[in-house]
Legacy VTK file of the C-alpha trace (Angstrom):
# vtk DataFile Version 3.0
C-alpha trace
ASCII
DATASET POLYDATA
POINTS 307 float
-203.279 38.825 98.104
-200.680 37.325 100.861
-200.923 34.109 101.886
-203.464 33.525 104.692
-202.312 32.368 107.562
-204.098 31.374 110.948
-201.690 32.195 114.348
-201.563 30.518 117.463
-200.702 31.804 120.217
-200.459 31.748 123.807
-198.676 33.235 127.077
-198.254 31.849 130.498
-196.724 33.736 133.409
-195.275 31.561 136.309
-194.968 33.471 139.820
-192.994 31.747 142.411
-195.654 31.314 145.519
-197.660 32.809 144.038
-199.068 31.125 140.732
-199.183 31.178 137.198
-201.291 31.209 133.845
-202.335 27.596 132.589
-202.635 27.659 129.244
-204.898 25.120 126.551
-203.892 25.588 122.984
-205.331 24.284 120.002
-204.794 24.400 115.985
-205.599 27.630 115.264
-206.973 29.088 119.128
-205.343 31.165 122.043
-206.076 29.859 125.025
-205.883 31.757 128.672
-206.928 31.056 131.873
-206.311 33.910 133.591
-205.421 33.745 137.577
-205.465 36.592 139.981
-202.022 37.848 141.177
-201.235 40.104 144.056
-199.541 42.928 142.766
-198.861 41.881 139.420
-200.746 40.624 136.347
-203.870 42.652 137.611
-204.250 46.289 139.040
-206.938 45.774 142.038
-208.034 49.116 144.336
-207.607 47.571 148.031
-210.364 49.109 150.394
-208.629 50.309 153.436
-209.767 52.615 156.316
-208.655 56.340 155.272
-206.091 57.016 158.424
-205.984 60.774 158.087
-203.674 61.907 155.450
-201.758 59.023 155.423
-201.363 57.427 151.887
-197.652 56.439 151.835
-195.164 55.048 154.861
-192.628 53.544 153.168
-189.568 55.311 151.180
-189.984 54.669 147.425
-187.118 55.457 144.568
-185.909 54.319 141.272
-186.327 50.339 140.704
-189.453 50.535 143.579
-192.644 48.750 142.240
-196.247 47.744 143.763
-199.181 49.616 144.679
-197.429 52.341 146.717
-195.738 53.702 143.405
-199.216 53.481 141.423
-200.398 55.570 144.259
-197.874 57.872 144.114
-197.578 58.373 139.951
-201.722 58.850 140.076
-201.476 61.595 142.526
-198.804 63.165 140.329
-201.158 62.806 137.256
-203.541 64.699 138.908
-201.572 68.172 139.772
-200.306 67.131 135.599
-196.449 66.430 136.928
-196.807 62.954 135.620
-198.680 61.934 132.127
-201.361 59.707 133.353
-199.996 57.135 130.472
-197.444 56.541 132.564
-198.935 55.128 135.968
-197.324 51.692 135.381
-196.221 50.391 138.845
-192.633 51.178 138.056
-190.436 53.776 139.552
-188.396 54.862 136.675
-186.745 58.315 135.707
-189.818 59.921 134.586
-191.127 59.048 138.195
-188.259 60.215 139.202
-188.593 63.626 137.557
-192.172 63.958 138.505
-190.835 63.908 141.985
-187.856 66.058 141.999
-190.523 68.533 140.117
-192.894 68.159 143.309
-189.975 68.300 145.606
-189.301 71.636 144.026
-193.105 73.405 144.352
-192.892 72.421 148.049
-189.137 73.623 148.937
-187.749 70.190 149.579
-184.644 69.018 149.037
-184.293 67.528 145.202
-183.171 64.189 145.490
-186.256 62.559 143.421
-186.525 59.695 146.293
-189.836 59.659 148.570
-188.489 60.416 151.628
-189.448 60.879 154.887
-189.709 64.666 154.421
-191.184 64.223 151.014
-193.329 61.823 152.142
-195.278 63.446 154.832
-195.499 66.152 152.370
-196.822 64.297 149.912
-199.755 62.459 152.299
-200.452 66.392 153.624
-200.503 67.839 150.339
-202.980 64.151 148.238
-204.244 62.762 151.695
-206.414 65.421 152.446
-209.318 64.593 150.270
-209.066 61.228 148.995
-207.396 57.906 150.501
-205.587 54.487 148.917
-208.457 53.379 147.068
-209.086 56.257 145.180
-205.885 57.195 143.954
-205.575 53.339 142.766
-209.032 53.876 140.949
-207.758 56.232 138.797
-204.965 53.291 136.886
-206.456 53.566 132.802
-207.759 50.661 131.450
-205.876 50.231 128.032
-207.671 47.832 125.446
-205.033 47.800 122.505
-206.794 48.348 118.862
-204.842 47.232 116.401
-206.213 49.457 113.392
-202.561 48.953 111.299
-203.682 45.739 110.606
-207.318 46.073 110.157
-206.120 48.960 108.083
-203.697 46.945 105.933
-205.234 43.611 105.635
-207.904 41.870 103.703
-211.148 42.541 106.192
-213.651 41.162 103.681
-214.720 37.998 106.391
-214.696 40.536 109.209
-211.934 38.247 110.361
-209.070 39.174 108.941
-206.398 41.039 111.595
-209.289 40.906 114.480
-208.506 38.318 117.571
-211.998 36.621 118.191
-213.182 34.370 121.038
-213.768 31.081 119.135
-217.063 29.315 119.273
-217.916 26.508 121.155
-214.059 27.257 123.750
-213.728 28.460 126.947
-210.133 30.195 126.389
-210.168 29.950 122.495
-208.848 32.910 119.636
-208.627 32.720 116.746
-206.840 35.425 114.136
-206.172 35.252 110.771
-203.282 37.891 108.964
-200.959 37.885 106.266
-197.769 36.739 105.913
-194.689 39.385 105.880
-191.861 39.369 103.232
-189.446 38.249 105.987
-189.411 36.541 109.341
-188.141 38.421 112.176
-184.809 38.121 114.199
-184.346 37.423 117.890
-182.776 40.817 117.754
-185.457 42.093 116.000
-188.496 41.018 118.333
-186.146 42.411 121.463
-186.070 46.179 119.893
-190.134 45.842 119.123
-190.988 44.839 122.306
-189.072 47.742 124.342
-190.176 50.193 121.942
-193.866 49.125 122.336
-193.091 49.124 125.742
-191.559 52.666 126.084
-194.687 53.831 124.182
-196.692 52.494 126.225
-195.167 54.062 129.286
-193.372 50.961 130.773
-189.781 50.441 131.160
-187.702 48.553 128.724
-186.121 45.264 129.781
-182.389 43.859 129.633
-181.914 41.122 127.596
-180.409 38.160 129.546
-178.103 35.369 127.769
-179.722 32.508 130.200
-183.069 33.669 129.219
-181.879 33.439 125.828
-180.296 30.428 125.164
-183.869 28.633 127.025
-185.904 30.798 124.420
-184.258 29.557 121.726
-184.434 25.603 122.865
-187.924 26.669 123.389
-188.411 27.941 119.621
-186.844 24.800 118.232
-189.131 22.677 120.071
-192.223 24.562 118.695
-191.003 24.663 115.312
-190.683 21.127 115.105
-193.133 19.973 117.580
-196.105 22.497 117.863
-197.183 24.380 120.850
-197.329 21.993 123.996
-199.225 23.504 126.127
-195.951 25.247 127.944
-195.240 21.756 129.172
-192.195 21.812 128.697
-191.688 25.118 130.318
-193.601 24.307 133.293
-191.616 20.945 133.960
-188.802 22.498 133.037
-189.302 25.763 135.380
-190.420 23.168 138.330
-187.065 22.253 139.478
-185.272 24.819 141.977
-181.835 24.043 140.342
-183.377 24.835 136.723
-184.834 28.410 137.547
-181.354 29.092 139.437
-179.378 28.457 136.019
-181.589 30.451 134.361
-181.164 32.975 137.499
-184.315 34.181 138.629
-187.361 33.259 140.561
-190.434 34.409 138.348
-190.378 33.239 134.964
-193.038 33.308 132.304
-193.228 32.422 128.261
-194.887 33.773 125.507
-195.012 31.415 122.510
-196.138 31.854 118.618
-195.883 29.684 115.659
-197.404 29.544 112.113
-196.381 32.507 110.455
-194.117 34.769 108.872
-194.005 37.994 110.204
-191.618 41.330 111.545
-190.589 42.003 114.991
-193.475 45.067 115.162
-195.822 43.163 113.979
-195.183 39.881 115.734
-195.378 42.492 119.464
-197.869 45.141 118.392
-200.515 43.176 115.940
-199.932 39.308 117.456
-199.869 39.944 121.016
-201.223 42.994 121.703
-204.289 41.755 119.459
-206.237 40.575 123.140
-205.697 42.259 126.712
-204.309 39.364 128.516
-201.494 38.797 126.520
-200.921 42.559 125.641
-200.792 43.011 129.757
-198.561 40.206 129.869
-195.810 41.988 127.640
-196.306 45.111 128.953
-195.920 43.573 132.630
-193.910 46.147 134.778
-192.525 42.958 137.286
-190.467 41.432 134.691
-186.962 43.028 134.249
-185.442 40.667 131.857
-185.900 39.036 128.732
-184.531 36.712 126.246
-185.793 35.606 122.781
-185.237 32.878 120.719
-186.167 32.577 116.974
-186.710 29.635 114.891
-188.557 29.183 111.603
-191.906 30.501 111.794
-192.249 30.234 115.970
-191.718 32.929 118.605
-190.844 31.851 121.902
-190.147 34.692 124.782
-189.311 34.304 127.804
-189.715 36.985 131.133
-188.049 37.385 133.925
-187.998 38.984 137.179
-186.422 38.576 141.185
-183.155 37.747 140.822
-181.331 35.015 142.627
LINES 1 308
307 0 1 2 3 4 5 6 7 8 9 10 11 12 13 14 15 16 17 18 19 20 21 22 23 24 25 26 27 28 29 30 31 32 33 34 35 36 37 38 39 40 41 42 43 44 45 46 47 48 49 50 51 52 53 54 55 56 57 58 59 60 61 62 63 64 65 66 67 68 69 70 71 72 73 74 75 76 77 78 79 80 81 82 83 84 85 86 87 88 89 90 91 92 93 94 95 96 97 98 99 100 101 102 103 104 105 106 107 108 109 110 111 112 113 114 115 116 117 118 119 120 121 122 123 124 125 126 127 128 129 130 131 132 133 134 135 136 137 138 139 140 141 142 143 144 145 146 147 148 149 150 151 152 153 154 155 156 157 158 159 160 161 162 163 164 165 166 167 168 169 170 171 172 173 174 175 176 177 178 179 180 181 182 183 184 185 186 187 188 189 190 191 192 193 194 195 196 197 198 199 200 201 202 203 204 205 206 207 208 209 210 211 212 213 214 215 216 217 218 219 220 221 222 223 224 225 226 227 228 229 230 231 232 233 234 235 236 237 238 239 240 241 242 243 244 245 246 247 248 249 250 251 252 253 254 255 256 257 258 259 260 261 262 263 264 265 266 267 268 269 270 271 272 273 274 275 276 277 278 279 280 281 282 283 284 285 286 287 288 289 290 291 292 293 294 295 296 297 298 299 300 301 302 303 304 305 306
């Protein structure tokens, strides 16, 4: 039998204006206070007066994001030019495509951009029935299982591979797993998290140096200090002239230590183990990322809005 090892972990997402997961970790817990964030973290239908057929005013194309695209990639689920997987928020190629195929049915020029022309088309053709709220109703809810690991690991307790609220906490997990033969590499963690990412139907992210080389300090820290509560992240991300070195304006950190594991399992069994930190990966805002290794700690950290 592996060695038995208890993770901690926790994530924190810092939005410029707007606000940011606090996070309380102990020994052995996740802890998450989760905050309410317009247009990001959290999908929420806005109830708004149905003005005829009018769903959409503004032009959307590759590299749009916010409600307006959700609106526009669950319409396209429903006359099955879009996979309804793939309603993420993001305007990316297979948005694109899903356009350009709709531009096509209706005789419109092929340019896979909502424009004007395509636009009005669009509200005529989805706006007749149903308004905003509906179309941003129909976002899935995804609650990750991870069976691999309940599949692969010692379940005798009914604890083993299962994140569980912890007794007697407000934001407390716990989750116990076996070690892996090796740790994972930086590079490693960066390849599982954009293919969990692409299977999930979100975009993959650049990997930043900046981003890096603050990941990494970050790791060292929590390999020889423990999880602090992001402290050091927050202070750090506080001052103006730090968040310009690192060269954008919305930051956040995902941090891990305690155990021994691959990049796969560290994205798809660790973090995607609860649904606020598997939403927090699988964020469409952030654009960037950089990952630092160290021992047996994790540290990631997201970006997004560039200077």
């Amino acid at each position: 039998m592996s060695k038995q090892t208890v993770i901690d972990f926790v994530s924190i997402i810092f939005i410029i204006a707007i606000g940011f997961f606090i996070v309380r970790t102990k020994p052995g817990l996740i802890g998450v206070i989760l905050k309410n964030f317009p247009n990001h973290s959290s999908i929420t239908p806005i109830p708004t007066e149905k003005v005829e057929t009018t769903l959409l005013t503004e032009d959307l194309k590759v590299g749009s994001s916010g409600d307006d695209v959700i609106i526009l990639q669950s319409a396209l689920t429903t006359n099955n030019l879009l996979p309804k997987n793939l309603v993420t928020g993001y305007f990316g190629a297979q948005t694109q495509n899903a356009v350009i195929s709709f531009q096509k049915e209706n005789n419109i020029l092929q340019s896979g951009e909502l424009d004007s022309v395509t636009r009005n088309r669009f509200n005529k053709v989805f706006g007749e029935t149903f308004d905003r709220q509906y179309y941003l109703s129909l976002v899935p809810t995804v609650v990750p299982v991870p069976t691999a690991i309940q599949n692969s690991i010692n379940n005798d307790d009914g604890k083993w591979g299962v994140a569980e609220r912890e007794a007697g906490t407000q934001y407390g997990w716990s989750m116990n797993v076996g070690d892996d033969p090796v740790m994972a590499s930086a590079q490693e963690v960066f390849d599982a998290l954009n293919n969990y990412r692409s299977k999930k139907g979100t975009h993959g992210l650049n990997w930043d140096g900046n981003l890096a080389s603050y990941a990494q300090e970050r790791a060292t820290f929590i390999q020889a200090n423990g999880l602090d509560d992001h402290a050091g992240f927050k202070n750090y991300i506080s001052d103006v002239d730090n968040r310009r070195k690192l060269g954008f304006l919305g930051l956040g950190e995902n941090a891990s230590t305690g155990y021994r594991m691959t990049g796969t399992h560290i994205i798809e069994w660790i973090f995607a183990s609860d649904q606020p930190h598997d939403s927090n990966q699988l964020d469409s805002s952030w654009t960037d990322v950089g990952i630092g290794v160290s021992g047996t700690s994790v540290d990631i950290i997201f970006g997004y809005d560039r200077f």
